[in-house]
VOGU-3710 file (C-alpha; in Angstrom, 3 decimals, decimal comma):
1> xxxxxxxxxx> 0,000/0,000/0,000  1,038/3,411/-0,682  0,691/4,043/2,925  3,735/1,785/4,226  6,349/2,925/1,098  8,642/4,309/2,956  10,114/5,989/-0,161  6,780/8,325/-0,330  6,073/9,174/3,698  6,399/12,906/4,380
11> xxxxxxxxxx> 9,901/13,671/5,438  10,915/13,128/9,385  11,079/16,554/11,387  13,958/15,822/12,866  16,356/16,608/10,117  15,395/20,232/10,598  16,268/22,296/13,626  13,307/24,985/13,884  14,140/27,746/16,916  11,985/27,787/19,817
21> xxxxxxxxxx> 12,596/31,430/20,393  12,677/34,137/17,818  15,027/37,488/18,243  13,134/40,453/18,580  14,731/43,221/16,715  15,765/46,702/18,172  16,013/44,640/21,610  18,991/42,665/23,655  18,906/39,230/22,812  19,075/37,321/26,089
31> xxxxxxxxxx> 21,640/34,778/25,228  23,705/34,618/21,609  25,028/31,349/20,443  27,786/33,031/18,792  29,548/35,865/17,685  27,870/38,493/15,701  29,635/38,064/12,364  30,828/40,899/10,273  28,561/40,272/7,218  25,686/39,524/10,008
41> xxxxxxxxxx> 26,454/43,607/11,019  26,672/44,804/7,663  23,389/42,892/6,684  21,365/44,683/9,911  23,107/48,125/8,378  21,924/48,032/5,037  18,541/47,032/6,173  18,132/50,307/7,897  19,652/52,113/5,544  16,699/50,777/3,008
51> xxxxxxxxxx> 13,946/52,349/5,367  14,560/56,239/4,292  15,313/59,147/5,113  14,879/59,692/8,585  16,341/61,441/11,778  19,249/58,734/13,240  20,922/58,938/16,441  23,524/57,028/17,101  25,278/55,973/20,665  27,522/53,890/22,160
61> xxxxxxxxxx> 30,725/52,713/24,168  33,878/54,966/24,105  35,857/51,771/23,948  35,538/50,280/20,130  37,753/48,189/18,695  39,261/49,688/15,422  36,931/47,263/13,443  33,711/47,982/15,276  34,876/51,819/14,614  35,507/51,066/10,779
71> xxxxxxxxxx> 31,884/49,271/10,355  29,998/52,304/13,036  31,703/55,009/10,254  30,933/53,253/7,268  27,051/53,113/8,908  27,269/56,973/9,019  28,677/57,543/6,001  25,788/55,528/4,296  23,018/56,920/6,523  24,166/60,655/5,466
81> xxxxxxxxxx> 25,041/60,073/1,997  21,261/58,301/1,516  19,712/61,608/3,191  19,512/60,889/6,596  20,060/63,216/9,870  22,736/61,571/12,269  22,567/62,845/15,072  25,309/61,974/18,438  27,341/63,253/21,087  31,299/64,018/22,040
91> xxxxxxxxxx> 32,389/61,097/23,236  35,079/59,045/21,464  34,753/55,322/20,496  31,576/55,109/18,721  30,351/58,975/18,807  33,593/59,958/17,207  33,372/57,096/14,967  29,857/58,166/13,703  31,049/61,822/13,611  34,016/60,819/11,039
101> xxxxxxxxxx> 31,653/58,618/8,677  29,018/61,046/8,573  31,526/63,888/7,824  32,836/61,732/4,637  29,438/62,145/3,154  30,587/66,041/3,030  27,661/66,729/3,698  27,650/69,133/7,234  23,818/69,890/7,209  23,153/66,279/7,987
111> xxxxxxxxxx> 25,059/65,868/11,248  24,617/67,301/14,577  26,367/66,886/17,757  25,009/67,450/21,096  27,113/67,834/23,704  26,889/66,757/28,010  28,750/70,002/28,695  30,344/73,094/27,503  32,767/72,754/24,765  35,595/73,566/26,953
121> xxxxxxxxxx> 35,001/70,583/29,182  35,993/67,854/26,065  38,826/65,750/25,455  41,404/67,594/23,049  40,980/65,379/20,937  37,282/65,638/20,588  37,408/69,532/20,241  39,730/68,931/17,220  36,965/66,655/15,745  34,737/68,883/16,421
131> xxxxxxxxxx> 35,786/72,226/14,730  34,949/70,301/11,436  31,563/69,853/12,263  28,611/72,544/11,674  25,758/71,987/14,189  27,155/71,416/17,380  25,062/71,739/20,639  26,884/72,436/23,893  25,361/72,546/27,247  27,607/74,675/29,412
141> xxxxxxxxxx> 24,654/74,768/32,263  25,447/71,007/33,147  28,999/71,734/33,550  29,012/71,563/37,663  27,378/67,881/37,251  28,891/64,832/37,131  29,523/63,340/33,330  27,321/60,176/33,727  24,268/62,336/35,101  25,287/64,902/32,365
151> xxxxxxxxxx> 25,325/61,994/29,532  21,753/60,696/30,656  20,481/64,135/30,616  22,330/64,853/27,055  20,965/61,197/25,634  17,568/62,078/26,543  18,198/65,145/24,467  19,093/63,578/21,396  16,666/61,219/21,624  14,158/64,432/21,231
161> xxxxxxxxxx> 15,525/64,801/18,313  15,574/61,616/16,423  13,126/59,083/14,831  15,368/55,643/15,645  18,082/55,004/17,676  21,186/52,682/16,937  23,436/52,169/19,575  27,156/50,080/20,109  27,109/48,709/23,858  28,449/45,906/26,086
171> xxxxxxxxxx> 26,119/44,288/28,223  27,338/46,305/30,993  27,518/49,989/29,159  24,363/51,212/31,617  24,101/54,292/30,319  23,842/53,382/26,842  21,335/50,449/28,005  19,138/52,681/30,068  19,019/54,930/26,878  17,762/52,164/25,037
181> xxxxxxxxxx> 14,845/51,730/27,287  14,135/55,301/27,406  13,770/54,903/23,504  12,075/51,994/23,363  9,383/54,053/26,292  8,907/56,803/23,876  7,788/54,193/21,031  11,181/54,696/19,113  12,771/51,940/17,168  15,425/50,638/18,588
191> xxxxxxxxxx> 18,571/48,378/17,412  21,279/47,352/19,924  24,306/45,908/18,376  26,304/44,016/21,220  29,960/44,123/21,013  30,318/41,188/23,751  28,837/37,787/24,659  27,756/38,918/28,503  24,819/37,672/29,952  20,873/38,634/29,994
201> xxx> 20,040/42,311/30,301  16,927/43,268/32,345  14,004/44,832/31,286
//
């Protein structure tokens, strides 16, 4: 009987692995069974780049590898060149990554840095970046605070400003976390790219 030929029963499930869980994009995946890959990044990048022209801020850890700064300006570079409004802070690492992409677009309209403090109170380093860029947004008033209150207050700022966030963290950059959160709150869309393999993150 047709029935009992092996040859013509439906294929066994078990030569397919189908996940139980399903990432949710924009939020921290709870446990990664490996490494992002470099063409998985670039693949998440052009993605949003495809979406249009829209008002980007981008955030993240000061401590990048030069890789993760090479992909975080070539994101930039596309996201201004395609139209879009980056928007970041001072910071080196990622911010100063973002800042040199987006300024390789030559195009200074689209770019806009806002600052935790005054001018004055930046790296060297970050002031030299900075006299090539056109908008830039100081707040001289938070001066007498501490940087990490002055960063949460500054983040909240930019994220005023912009339609979607992108941010560069480890699983312990809090600030940068917490800023996700605030984004995802105020019905923004959200990617997290994590540049570790640390544990779950809390909601």
């Amino acid at each position: 009987m047709v029935g009992n030929t092996p040859e013509l029963s439906s294929p066994q499930p078990t030569t397919v692995k189908i996940p139980t869980k399903v990432a949710v994009v924009g939020r921290p995946q709870i446990r990664v069974e490996k490494e992002y890959s470099i063409d998985t990044i670039l693949k998440e990048l052009a993605e949003i780049q495809r979406q249009g022209p829209k008002n980007y801020c981008i955030l993240g850890t000061r401590h990048c590898s030069f890789l993760h700064q090479q992909i975080i300006e070539l994101l930039a570079y596309a996201l201004v060149l395609s139209g879009n409004h980056v928007f970041t802070s001072g910071a080196g690492g990622t911010n100063a990554a973002t800042i040199r992409g987006a300024l390789r677009a030559e195009r200074p309209d689209l770019l806009t840095v806002v600052l935790p403090q005054s001018l004055a109170k930046q790296s060297d380093e970050s002031q030299e970046l900075l006299t090539q860029v056109q908008n830039v947004i100081d707040a001289p008033q938070n001066d007498h605070l501490p940087l990490d209150v002055a960063s949460r207050l500054c983040n909240s700022d930019l994220l005023s400003r912009a339609d979607q966030l992108i941010c560069f963290a480890f699983h312990d950059s809090h600030t940068i976390i917490e800023t996700a959160r605030e984004a995802r709150a105020l019905d923004m869309i959200v990617t997290e790219l994590f540049l570790d393999r640390g544990g779950p993150v809390d909601e």
